[in-house]
C-alpha positions in Angstrom: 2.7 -22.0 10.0 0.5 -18.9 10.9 -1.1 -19.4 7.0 -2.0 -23.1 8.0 -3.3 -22.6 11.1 -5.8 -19.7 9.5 -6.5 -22.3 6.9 -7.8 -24.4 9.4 -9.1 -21.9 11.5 -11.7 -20.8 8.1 -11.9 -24.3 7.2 -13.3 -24.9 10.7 -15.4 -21.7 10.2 -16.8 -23.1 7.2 -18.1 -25.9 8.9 -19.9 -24.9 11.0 -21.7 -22.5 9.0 -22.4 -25.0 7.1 -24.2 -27.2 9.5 -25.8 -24.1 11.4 -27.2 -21.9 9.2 -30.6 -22.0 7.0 -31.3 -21.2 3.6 -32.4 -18.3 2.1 -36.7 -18.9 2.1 -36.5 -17.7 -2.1 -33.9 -20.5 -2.6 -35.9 -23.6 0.0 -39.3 -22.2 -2.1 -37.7 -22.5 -5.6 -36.0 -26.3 -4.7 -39.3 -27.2 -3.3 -40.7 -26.7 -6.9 -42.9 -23.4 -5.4 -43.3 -20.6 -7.8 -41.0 -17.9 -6.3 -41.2 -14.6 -8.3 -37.9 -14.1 -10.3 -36.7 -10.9 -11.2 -34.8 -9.9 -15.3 -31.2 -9.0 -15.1 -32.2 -5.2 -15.5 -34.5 -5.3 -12.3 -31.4 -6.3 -10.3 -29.9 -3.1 -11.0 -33.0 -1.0 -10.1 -31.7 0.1 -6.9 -28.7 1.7 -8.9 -30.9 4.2 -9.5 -31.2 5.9 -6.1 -29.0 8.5 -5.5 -28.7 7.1 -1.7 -27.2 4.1 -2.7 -24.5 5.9 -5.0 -23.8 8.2 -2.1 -23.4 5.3 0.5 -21.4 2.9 -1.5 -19.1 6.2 -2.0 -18.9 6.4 2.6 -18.5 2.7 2.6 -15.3 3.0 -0.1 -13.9 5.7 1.7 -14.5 4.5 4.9 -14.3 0.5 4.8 -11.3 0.9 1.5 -9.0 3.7 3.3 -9.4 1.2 6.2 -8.2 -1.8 4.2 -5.4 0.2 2.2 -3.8 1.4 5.4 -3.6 -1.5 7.1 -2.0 -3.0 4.0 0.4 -0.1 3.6 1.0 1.4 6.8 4.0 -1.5 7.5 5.6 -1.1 4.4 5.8 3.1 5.1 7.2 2.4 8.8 10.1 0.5 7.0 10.7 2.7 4.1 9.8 6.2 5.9 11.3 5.4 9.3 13.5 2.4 9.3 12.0 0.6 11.6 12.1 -3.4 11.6 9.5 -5.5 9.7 8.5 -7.3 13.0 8.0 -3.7 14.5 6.4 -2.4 11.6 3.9 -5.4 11.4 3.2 -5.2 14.9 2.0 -1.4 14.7 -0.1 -2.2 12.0 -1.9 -4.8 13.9 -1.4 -2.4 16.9 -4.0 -0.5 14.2 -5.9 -2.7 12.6 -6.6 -4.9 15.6 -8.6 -1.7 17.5 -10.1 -0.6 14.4 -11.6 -3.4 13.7 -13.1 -3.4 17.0 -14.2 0.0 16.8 -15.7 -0.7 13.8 -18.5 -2.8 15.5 -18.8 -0.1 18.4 -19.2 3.1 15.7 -22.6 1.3 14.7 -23.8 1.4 18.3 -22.8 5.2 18.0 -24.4 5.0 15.0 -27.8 3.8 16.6 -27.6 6.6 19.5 -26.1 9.8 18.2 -27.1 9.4 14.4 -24.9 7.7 11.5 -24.7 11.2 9.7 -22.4 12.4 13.0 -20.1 9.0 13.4 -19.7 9.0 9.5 -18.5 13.0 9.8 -16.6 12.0 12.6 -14.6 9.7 11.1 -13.7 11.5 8.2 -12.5 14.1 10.2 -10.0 12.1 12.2 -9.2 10.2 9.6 -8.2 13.0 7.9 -6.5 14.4 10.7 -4.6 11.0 11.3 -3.7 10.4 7.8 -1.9 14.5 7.4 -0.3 13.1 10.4 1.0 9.8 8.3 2.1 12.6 5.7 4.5 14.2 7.1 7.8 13.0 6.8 10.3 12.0 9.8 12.7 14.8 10.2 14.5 16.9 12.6 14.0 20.7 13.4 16.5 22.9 14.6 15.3 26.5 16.2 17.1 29.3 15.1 17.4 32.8 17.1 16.3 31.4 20.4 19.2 32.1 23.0 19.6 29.8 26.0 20.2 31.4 29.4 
């Protein structure tokens, strides 16, 4: 049931985007008959040839796509890596999806106040960090040559 009710949920969505939103002005102009200017195929990919936008659509794949992958994956490790339960393992993926996705939203205010340069070097520093933490694998570690009293 949980697939149905987000069905309807984006169906609902849907709707009222529909009914609340405008169109683009280039689209209204060309229905309207207006002469809006029109750009070739090749001039779409003009902006391909910044070096900015190569280097931000390399953050956003890193940053948005590691994102995406571990919440996809990060149940199905708990299970195989640690045994846990696929309820338990679904709930701390949500458990980490759920705040990310709200930090998300926050890390552009950041963004706005301490610079994007510093929350995008900050996040790939404890995402790093986190994920080396994901890498290791569950074990137990017995001390050696350390004598109790």
């Amino acid at each position: 049931s949980v697939a149905l009710i987000w069905a309807a949920a984006l169906v609902v969505m849907a709707i009222v985007f529909w009914f609340t939103t405008n169109d683009d002005p280039v689209i209204r102009e060309r229905r309207a008959g207006k002469a809006a200017p029109t750009r070739s195929f090749w001039q779409e990919f003009a902006p391909l040839k910044n070096l900015q936008v190569w280097r931000f659509a390399f953050y956003y794949f890193f940053a948005f796509g590691a994102f995406v992958a571990l919440s996809l994956w990060l149940p199905r490790y708990l299970i195989g890596a640690y045994g846990f339960g696929i309820a338990t393992a679904g709930m701390i993926g949500a458990a980490y999806s759920i705040p990310a996705s709200i930090f998300r939203a926050y890390g552009g205010v950041l963004s706005d106040r301490i610079g994007a340069r510093a929350v995008l070097y900050w996040t790939f520093s404890v995402s790093a960090v986190a994920t080396l933490v994901l890498s290791l694998p569950s074990a137990d570690y017995v001390v050696r040559g350390i004598s109790g009293p």
